[in-house]
C-alpha positions in Angstrom: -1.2 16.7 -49.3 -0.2 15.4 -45.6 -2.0 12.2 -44.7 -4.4 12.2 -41.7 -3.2 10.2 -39.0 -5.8 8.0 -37.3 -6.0 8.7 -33.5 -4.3 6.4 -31.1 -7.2 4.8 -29.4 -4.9 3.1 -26.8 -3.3 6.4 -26.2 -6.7 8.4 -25.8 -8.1 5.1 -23.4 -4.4 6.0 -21.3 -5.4 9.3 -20.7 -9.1 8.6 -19.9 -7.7 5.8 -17.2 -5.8 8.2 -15.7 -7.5 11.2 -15.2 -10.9 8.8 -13.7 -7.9 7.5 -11.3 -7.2 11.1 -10.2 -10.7 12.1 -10.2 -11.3 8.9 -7.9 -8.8 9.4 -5.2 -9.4 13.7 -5.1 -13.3 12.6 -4.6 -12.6 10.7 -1.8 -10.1 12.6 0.1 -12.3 16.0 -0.1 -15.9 14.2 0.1 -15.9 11.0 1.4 -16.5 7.0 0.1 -19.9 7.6 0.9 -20.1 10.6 -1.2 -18.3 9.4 -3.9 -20.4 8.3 -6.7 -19.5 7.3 -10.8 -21.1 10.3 -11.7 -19.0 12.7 -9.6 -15.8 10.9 -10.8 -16.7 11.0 -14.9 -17.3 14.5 -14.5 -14.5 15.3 -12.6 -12.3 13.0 -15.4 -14.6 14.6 -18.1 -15.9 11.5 -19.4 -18.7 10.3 -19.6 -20.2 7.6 -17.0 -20.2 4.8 -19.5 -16.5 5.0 -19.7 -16.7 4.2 -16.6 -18.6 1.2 -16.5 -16.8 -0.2 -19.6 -14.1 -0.7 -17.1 -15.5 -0.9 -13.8 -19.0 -2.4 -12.0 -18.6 0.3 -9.6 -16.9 2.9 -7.2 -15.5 0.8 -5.2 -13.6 -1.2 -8.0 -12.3 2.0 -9.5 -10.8 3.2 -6.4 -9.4 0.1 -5.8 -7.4 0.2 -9.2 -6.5 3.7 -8.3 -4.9 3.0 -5.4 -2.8 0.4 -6.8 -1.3 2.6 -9.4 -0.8 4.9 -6.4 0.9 2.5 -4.5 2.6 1.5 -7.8 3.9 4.9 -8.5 5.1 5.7 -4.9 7.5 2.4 -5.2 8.6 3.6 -8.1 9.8 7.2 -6.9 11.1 5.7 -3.5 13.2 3.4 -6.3 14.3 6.5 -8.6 15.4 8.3 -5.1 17.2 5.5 -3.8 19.1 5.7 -7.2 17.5 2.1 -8.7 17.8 1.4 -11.9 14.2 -0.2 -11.5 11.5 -0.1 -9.0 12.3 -2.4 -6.2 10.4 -6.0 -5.9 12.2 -6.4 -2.3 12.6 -5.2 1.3 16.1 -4.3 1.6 18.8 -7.4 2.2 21.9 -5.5 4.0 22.4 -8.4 6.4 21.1 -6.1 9.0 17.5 -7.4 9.8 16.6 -5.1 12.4 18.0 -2.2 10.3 16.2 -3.3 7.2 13.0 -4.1 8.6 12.7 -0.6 10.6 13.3 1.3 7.1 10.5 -0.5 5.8 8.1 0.2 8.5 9.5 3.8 8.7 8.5 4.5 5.2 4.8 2.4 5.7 4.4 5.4 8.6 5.3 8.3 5.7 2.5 6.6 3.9 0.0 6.0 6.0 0.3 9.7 7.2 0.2 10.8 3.2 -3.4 12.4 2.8 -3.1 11.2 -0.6 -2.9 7.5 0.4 -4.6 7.7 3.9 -8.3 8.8 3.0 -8.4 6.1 0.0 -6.5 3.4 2.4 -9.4 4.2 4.9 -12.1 3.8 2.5 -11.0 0.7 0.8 -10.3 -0.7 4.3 -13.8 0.3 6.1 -15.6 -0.9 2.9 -14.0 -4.0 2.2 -15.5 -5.0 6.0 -19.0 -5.2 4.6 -17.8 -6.1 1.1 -16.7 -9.4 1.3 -15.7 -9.3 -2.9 -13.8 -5.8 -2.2 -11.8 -7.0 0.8 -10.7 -10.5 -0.5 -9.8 -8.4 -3.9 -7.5 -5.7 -1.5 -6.1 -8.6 0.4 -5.1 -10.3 -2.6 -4.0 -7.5 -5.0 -2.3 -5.5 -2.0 -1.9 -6.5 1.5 -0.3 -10.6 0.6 1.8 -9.3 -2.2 3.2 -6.6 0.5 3.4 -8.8 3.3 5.0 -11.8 1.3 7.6 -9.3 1.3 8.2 -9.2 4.7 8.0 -13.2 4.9 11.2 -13.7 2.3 13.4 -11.0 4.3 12.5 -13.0 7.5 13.4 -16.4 5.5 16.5 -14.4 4.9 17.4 -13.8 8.6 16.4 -17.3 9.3 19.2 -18.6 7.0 21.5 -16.6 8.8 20.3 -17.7 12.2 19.0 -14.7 13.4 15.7 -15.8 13.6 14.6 -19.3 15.1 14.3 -21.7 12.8 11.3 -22.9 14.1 9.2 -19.3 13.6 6.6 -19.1 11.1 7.6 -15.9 9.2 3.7 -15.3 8.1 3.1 -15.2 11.8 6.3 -13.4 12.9 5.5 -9.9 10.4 2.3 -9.5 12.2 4.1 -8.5 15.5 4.7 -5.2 13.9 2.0 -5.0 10.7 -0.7 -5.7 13.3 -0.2 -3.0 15.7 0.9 -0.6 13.5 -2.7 -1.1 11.2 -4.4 -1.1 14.1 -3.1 2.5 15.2 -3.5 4.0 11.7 -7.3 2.6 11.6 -8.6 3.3 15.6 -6.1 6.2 15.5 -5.4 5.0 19.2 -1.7 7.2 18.8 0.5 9.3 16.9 2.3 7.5 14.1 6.5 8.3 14.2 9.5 7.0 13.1 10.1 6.3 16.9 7.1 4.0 17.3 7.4 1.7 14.0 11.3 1.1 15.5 9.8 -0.2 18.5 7.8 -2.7 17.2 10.2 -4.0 15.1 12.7 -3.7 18.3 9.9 -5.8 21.0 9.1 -8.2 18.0 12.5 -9.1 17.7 13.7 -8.7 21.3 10.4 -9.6 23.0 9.7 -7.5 26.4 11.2 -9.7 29.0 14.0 -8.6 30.9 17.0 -9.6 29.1 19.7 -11.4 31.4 22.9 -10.5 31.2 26.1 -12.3 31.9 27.3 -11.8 35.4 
């Protein structure tokens, strides 16, 4: 007589995870945060709502953890297409910074133009304005791990002297990670290729005429 085989709880709690994270980001993009309640996502991930709250204190905090495995798993397709053995940790270090960083930005614009990242990026962003709780956790779970990024490749070019040693990476990235967030979220212009290699180009050129040797 073939023995029963207790189920896998851990596997069964997997599965529940990740169909409220697909349930949370499709709610959002079709109805709206404000729409979006714990009900509409358990029955969406057809569980039940105490699932939920097991896991989460509320909408906000779900969508926040599905967006992180978003971001999580777009890093690690970008890595399996660049042909890495693992996901990559790092901006790119070819010893060409303004090369590098415009890759970067260039694929930030591909995602910020995604519908699948844009509508919970906007809703995450808007609420985490009036929740101060959601908007510290974004900062620190997202945004500063992403931007620390940017400060080691600028240590980088610093070391190689193509960056004053004087400059303040932190400060530096925001020369192009301001302006481009503030496009994205005012939708003041069109997000291209061609405008994220500009910033990078005036942040690292300024906008002064250059003088040339006569």
């Amino acid at each position: 007589m073939a023995q029963k085989t207790a189920p896998d709880s851990t596997r069964r709690s997997e599965r529940s995870r990740r169909a409220i994270y697909d349930a949370a980001l499709a709610l959002v993009g079709e109805v709206g945060y404000g729409k979006m309640t714990i009900e509409a996502i358990a029955a969406r991930a057809g569980v039940g709502k105490q699932t939920i709250y097991r896991w989460w204190p509320s909408k906000s905090a779900v969508l926040l953890d599905a967006f992180l495995d978003l971001a999580e798993q777009a890093n690690a397709q970008l890595s399996e297409e660049a042909g890495l053995a693992e996901p990559a940790t790092d901006i790119p270090d070819t010893g060409d910074l303004e090369a590098d960083l415009k890759f970067v930005l260039r694929a930030t614009v591909d995602e910020m133009t995604d519908p699948k990242f844009d509508a919970p990026a906007r809703a995450l962003a808007a609420e985490g304005v009036v929740n101060q709780e959601l908007g510290a956790e974004f900062v620190e779970k997202l945004l500063e791990p992403q931007l620390q990024l940017y400060v080691k490749r600028l240590r980088s070019g610093q070391d190689r002297g193509e960056i004053a040693a004087h400059v303040d990476p932190r400060i530096a990235l925001e020369l192009w990670t301001g302006p481009l967030a503030q496009r994205w979220m005012q939708r003041t212009g069109p997000l291209t290729h061609a405008y994220a290699d500009k910033l990078v180009e005036y942040a690292l050129y300024g906008i002064a005429p250059r003088v040339t040797a006569g």
